[in-house]
VOPAGU-2260 file (C-alpha; in pm, 1 decimal, decimal comma):
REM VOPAGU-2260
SITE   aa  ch    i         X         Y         Z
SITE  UNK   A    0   11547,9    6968,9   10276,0
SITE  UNK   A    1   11885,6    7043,1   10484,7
SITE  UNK   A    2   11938,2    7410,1   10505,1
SITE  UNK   A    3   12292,1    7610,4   10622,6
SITE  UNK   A    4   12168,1    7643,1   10930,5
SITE  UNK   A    5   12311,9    7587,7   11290,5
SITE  UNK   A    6   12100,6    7349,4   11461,6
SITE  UNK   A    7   12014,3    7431,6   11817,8
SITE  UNK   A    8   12189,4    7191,4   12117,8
SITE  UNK   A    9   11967,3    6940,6   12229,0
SITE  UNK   A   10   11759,6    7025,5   12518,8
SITE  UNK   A   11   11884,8    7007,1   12889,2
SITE  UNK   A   12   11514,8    7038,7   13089,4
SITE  UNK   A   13   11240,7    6771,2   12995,8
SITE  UNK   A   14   11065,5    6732,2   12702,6
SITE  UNK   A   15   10725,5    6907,5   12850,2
SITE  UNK   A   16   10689,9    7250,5   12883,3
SITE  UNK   A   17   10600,4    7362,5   13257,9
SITE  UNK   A   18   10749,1    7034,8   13435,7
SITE  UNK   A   19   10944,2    7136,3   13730,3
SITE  UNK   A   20   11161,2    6790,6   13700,3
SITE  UNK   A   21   11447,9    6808,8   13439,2
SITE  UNK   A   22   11439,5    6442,5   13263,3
SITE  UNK   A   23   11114,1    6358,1   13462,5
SITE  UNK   A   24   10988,7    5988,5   13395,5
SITE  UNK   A   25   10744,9    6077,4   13076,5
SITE  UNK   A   26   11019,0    6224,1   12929,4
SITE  UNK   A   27   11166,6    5855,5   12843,5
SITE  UNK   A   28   10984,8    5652,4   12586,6
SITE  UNK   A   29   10826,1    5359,8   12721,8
SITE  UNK   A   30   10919,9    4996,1   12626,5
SITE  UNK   A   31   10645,5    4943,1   12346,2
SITE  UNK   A   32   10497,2    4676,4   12205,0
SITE  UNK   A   33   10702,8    4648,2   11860,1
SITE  UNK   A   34   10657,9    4355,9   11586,2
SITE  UNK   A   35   10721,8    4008,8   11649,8
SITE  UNK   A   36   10988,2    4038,8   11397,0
SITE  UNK   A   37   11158,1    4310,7   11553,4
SITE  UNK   A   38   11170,8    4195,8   11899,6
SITE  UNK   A   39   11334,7    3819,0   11738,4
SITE  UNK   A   40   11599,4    4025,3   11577,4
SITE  UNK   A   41   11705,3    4205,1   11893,1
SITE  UNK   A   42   11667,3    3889,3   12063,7
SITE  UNK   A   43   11992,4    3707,9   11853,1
SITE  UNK   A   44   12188,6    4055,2   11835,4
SITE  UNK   A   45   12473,8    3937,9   12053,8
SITE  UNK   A   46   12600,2    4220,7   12343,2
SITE  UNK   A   47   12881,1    4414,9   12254,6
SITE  UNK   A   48   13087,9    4564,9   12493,8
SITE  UNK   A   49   13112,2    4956,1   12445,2
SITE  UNK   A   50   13269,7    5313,6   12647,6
SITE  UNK   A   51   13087,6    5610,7   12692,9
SITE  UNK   A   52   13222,7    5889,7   12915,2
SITE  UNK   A   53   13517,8    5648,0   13049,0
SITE  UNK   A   54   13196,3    5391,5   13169,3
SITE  UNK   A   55   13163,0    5041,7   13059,7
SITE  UNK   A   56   12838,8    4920,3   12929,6
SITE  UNK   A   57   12737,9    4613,7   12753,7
SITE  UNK   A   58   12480,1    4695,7   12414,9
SITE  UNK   A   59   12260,5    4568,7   12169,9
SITE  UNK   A   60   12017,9    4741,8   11896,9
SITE  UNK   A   61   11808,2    4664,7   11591,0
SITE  UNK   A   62   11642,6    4864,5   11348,6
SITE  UNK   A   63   11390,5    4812,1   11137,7
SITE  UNK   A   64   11149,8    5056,5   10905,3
SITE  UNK   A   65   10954,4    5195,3   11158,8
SITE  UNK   A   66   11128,2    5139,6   11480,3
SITE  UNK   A   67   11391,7    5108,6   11666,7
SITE  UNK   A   68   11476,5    4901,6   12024,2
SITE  UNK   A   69   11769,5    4961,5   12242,4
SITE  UNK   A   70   11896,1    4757,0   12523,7
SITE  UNK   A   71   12235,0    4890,2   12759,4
SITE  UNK   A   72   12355,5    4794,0   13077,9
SITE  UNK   A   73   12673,3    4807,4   13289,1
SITE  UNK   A   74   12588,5    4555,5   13479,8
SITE  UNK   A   75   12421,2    4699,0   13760,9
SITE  UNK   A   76   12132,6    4793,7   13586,2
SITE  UNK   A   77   11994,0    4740,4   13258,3
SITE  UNK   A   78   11803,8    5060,8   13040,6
SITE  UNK   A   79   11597,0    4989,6   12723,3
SITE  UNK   A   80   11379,0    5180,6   12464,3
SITE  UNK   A   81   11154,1    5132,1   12224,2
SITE  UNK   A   82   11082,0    5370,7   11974,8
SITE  UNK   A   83   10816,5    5397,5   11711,4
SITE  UNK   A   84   10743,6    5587,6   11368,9
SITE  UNK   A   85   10546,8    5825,1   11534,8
SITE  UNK   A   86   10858,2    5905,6   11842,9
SITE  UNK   A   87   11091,1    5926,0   11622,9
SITE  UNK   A   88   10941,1    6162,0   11387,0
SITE  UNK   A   89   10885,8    6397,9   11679,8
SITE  UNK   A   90   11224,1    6338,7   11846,4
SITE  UNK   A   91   11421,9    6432,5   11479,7
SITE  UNK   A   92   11174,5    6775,9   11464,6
SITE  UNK   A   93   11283,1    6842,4   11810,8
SITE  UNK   A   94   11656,1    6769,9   11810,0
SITE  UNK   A   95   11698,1    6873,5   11431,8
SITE  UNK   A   96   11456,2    7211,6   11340,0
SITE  UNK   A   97   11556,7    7197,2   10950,3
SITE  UNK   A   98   11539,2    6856,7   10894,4
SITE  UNK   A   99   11311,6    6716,0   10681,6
SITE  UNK   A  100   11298,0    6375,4   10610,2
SITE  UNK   A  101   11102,5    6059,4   10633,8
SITE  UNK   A  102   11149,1    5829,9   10933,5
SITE  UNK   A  103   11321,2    5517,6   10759,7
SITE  UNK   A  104   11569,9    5718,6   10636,6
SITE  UNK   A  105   11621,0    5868,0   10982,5
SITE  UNK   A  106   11640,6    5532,8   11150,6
SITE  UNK   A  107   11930,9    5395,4   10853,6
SITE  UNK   A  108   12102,5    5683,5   10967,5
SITE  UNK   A  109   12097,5    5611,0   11329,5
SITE  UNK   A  110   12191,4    5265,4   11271,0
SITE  UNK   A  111   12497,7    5393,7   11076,1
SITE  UNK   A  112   12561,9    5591,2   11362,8
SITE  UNK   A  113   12563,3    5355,6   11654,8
SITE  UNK   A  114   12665,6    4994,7   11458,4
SITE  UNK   A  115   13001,6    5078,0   11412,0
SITE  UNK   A  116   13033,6    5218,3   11772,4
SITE  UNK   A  117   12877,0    4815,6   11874,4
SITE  UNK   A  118   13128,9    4710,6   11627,4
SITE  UNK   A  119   13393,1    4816,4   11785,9
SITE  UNK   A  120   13491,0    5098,1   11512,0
SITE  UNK   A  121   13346,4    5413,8   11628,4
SITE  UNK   A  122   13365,4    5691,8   11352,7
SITE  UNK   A  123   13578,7    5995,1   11523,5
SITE  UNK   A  124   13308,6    6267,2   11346,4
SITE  UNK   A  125   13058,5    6105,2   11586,1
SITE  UNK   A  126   13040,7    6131,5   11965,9
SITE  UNK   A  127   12862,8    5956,1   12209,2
SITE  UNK   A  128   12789,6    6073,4   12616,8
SITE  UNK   A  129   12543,2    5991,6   12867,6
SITE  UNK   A  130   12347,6    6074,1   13133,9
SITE  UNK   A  131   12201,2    5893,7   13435,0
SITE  UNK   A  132   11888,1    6169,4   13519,6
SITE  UNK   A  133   11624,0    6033,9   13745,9
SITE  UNK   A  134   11691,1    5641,8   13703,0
SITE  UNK   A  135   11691,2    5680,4   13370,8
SITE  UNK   A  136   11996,5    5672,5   13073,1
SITE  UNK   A  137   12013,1    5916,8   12795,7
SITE  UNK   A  138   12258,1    5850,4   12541,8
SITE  UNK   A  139   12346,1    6147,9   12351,7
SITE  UNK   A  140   12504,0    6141,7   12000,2
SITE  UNK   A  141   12671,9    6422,0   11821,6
SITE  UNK   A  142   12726,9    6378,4   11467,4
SITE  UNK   A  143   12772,1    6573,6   11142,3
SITE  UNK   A  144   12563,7    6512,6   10796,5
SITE  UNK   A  145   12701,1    6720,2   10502,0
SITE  UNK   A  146   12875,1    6945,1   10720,6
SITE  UNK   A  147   12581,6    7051,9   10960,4
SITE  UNK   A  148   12526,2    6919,6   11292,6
SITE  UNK   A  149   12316,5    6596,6   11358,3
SITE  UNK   A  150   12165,9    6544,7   11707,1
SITE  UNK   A  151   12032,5    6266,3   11897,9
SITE  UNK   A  152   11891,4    6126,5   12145,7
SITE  UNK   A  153   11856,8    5757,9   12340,0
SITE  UNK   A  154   11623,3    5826,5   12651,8
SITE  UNK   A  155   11622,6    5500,2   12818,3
SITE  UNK   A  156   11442,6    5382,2   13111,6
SITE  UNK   A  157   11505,0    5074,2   13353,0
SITE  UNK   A  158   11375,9    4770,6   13146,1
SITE  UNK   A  159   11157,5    4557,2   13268,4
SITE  UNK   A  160   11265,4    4217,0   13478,8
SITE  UNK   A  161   11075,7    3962,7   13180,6
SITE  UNK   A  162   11323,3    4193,4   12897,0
SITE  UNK   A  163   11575,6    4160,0   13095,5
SITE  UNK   A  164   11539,8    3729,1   13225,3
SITE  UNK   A  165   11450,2    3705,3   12806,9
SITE  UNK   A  166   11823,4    3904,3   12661,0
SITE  UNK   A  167   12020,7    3861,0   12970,3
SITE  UNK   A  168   11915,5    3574,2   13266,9
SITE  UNK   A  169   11827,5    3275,6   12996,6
SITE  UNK   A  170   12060,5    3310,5   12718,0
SITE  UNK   A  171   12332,3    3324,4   13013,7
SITE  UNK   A  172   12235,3    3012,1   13163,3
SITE  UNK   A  173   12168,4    2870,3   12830,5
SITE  UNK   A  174   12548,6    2961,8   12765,0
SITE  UNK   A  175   12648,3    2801,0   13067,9
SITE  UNK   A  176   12481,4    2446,8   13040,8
SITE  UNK   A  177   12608,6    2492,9   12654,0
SITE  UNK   A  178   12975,4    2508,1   12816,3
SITE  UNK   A  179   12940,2    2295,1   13063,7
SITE  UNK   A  180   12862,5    1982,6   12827,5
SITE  UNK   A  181   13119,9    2109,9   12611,1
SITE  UNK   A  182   13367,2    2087,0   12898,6
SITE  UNK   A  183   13242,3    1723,3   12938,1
SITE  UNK   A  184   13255,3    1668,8   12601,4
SITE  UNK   A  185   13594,1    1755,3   12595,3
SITE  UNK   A  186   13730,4    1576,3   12890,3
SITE  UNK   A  187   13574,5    1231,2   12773,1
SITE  UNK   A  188   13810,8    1327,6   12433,5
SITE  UNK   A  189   14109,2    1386,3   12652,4
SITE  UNK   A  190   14068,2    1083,0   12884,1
SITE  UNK   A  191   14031,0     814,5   12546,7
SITE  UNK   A  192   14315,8    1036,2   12382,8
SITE  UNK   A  193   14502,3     925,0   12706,3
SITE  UNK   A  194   14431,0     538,6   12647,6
SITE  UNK   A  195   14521,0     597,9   12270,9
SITE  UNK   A  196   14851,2     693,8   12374,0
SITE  UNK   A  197   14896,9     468,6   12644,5
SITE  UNK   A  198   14783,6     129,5   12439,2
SITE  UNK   A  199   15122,7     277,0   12112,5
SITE  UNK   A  200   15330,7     319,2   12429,7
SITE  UNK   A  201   15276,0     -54,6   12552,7
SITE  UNK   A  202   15297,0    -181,6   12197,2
SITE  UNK   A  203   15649,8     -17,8   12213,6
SITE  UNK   A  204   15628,3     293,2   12000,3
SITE  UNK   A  205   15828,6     577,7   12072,7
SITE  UNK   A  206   15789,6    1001,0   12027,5
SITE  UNK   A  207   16054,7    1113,4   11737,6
SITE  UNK   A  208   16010,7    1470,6   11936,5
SITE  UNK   A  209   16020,9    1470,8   12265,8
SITE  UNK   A  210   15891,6    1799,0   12348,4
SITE  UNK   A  211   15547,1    1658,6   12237,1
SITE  UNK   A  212   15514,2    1440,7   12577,1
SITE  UNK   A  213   15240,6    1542,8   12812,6
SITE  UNK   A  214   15121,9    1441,1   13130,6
SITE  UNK   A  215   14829,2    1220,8   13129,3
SITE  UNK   A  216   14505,9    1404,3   13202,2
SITE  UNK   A  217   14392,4    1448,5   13556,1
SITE  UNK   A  218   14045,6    1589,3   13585,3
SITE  UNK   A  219   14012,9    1690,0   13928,8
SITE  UNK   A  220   14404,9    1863,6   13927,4
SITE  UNK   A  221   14296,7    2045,1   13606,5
SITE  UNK   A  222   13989,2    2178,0   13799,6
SITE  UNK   A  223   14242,4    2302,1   14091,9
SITE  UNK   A  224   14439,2    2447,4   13895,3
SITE  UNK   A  225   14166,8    2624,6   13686,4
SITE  UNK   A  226   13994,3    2772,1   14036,0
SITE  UNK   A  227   14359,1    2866,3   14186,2
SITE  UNK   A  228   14521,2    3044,0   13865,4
SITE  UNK   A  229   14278,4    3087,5   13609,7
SITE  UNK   A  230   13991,1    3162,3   13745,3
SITE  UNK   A  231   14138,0    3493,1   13966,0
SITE  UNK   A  232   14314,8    3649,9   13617,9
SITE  UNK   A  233   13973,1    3604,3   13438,3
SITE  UNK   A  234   13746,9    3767,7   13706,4
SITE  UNK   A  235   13969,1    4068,6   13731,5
SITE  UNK   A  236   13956,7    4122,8   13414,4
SITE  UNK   A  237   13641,4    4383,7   13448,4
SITE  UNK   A  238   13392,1    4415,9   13316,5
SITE  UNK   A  239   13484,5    4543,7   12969,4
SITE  UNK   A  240   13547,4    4200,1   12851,3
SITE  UNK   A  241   13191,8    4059,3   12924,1
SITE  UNK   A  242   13112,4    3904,3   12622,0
SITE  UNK   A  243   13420,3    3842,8   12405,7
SITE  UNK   A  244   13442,7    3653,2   12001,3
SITE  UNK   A  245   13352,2    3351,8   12074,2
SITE  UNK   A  246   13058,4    3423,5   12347,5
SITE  UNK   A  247   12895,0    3621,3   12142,6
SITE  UNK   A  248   12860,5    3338,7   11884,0
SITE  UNK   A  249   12723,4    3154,7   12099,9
SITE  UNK   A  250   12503,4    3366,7   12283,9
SITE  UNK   A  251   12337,3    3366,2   11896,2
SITE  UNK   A  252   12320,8    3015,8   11875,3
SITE  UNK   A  253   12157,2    2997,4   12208,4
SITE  UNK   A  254   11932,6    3304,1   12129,8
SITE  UNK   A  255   11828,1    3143,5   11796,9
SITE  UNK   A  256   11724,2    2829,2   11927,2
SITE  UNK   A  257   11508,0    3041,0   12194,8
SITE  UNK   A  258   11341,1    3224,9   11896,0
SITE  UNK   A  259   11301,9    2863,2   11714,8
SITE  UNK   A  260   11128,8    2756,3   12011,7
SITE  UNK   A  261   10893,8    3055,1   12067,7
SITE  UNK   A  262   10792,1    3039,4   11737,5
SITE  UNK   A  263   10715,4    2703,7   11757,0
SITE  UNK   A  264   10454,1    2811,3   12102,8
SITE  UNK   A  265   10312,0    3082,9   11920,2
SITE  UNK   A  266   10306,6    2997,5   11574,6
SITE  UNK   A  267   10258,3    2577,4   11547,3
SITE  UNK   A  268   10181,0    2566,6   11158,0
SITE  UNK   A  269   10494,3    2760,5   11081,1
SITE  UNK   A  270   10793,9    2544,7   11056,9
SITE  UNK   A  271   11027,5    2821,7   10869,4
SITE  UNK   A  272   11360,3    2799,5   10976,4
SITE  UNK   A  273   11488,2    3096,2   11199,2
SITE  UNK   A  274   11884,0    3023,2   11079,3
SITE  UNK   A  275   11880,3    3270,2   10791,6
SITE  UNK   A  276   11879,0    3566,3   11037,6
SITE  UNK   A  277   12169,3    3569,6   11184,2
SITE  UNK   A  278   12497,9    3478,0   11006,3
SITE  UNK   A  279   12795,8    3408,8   11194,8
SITE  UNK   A  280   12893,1    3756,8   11293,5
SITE  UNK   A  281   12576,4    3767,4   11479,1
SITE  UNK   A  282   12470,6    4131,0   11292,7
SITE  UNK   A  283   12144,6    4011,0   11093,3
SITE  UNK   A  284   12055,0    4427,0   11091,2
SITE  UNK   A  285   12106,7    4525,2   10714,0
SITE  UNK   A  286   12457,2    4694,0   10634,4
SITE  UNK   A  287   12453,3    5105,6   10720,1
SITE  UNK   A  288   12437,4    5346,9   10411,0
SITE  UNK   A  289   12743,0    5514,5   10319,0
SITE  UNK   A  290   12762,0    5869,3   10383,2
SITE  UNK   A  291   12683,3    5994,2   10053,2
SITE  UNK   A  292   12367,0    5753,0   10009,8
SITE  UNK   A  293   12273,8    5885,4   10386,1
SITE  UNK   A  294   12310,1    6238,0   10259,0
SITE  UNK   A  295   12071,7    6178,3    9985,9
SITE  UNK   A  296   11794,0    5971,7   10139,9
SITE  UNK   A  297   11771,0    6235,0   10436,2
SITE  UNK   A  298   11783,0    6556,4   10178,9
SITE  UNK   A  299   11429,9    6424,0   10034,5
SITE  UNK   A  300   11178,5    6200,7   10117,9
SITE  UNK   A  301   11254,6    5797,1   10120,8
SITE  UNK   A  302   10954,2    5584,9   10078,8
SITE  UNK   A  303   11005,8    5237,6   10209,4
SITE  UNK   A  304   11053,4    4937,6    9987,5
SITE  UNK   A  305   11049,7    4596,5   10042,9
SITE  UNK   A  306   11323,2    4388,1   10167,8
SITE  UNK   A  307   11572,1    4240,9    9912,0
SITE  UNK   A  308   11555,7    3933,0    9783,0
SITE  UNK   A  309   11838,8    3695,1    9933,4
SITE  UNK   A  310   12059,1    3599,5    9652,6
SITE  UNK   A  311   12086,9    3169,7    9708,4
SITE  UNK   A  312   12379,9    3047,9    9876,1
SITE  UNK   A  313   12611,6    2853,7    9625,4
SITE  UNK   A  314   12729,1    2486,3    9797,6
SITE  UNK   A  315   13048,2    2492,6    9912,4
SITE  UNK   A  316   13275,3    2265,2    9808,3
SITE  UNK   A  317   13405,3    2000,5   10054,7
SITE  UNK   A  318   13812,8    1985,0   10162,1
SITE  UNK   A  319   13992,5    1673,5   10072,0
SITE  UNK   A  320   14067,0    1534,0   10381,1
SITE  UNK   A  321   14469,1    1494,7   10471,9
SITE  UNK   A  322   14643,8    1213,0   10551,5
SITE  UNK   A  323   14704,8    1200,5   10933,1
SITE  UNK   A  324   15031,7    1222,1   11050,4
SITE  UNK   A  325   15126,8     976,7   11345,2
SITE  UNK   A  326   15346,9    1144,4   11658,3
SITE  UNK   A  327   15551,8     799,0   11681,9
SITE  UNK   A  328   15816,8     628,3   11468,7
């Protein structure tokens, strides 16, 4: 049970009594072996650009039951952590001395914590800061739960080069192969839309609005043009910007066919269909609890259930199509 208590800070030395390093090495939880389920989730959570202390990172989490994994980076270098029952349980006694309550509900309060901060809409009774101690990241939250402190803390450590080629180095050039046809793709439309117009203009049909006229397409001037003027505005942009709407939808569609594949390797009889577990937003993680359910599955003791049914999709009825209008008279 939560008593009216105020919680100590969070500890500044390391988590070992008698080390002379603060934030030594052990004091970060190792990238553990979590489920197969887990680690496919994480793997189609798109990035999400986020600030902490005035810094840029790029993010992505998932939470399950027992667990949680975390994966940040600005860039330079990328942290993780992987956290199981047993860590967390000891990390809420240690951060939180009066609170008692079972580890699910722990974790659906964390992820209510940090997915509207990867949503874009941090909550401004939470606060996030970190620290860089001994080539490690600690992410620090500060947060309030029925008007009493909540502390916590992300001790990450520099991930491994196969985490980082598996969420970073393949789904990027995945991305870019992906947008390279598409460029194709769309440059074969643009060259027959070309003829199109060409083959009404010979026949002798006119534009009724002039200001509809274009150029024909040039391929190699558009690519000039692209490196001379585009290309400069879009790398200064920074780094805040890495992964923006539309890349993140299809950093899950590349990440999903990954998963589809690996299952495939691992799992040959199992033809299941990975679609289902990420929608278009690219947040498969369950929706976070509303304060006042948070407040009551942290003042007792949660036992977990089993996941919810998915309700079946109704079809979708298709649009008429509409009658194309012509651009000559």
């Amino acid at each position: 049970m939560l008593g009216a208590v105020v919680w100590p800070s969070p500890p500044a030395g390391c988590c070992k009594a008698g080390c002379p390093q603060p934030w030594a090495a052990h004091c970060f939880t190792p990238w553990m072996e979590c489920s197969e389920e887990l680690e496919s989730r994480l793997l189609t959570q798109p990035w999400a650009s986020v600030c902490f202390d005035k810094s840029t990172f790029i993010a992505k989490a998932c939470f399950g039951d027992t667990s949680y994994m975390l994966l940040i980076s600005d860039l330079s270098s990328v942290w993780c952590e992987s956290a199981d029952a047993e860590a967390v349980g000891q990390r809420s006694k240690e951060l939180n001395k009066r609170l008692t309550a079972h580890v699910s509900s722990v974790l659906q309060r964390l992820h209510g914590l940090l997915s509207p901060v990867l949503a874009g809409q941090p909550h401004a009774a939470t606060s996030f800061s970190c620290q860089r101690p001994a080539g490690g990241l600690s992410l620090r939250v500060r947060s309030e739960l029925s008007g009493l402190p909540f502390y916590w803390d992300f001790r990450c450590r520099p991930a491994p080069v196969a985490t980082v080629c598996r969420h970073l180095v393949r789904p990027l050039i995945g991305m870019s192969l992906a947008l390279q046809h598409q460029v194709q793709e769309l440059t074969s439309l643009l060259l027959r839309k070309d003829a199109e117009i060409e083959d009404y203009r010979e026949s002798g049909a006119t534009l009724s609005r002039d200001r509809l006229r274009t150029e024909p397409f040039r391929e190699e001037t558009f690519l000039q043009n692209f490196m001379a003027e585009s290309l400069p505005q879009i790398c200064s942009a920074g780094d805040g910007h890495a992964f923006t709407s539309a890349l993140r939808q299809l950093y899950v569609a590349v990440t999903l066919q990954e998963a589809k594949q690996a299952r495939k390797r691992h799992h040959p009889e199992d033809t299941e269909d990975l679609a289902p577990i990420a929608e278009t937003s690219g947040h498969p993680d369950p929706a976070p609890q509303s304060p006042a359910d948070e407040t009551a599955s942290l003042s007792e003791e949660a036992t977990p259930t089993s996941s919810p049914v998915q309700k079946p999709r109704l079809p979708v009825a298709k649009a008429k199509p509409k009658k194309a209008k012509g651009l000559f008279s």
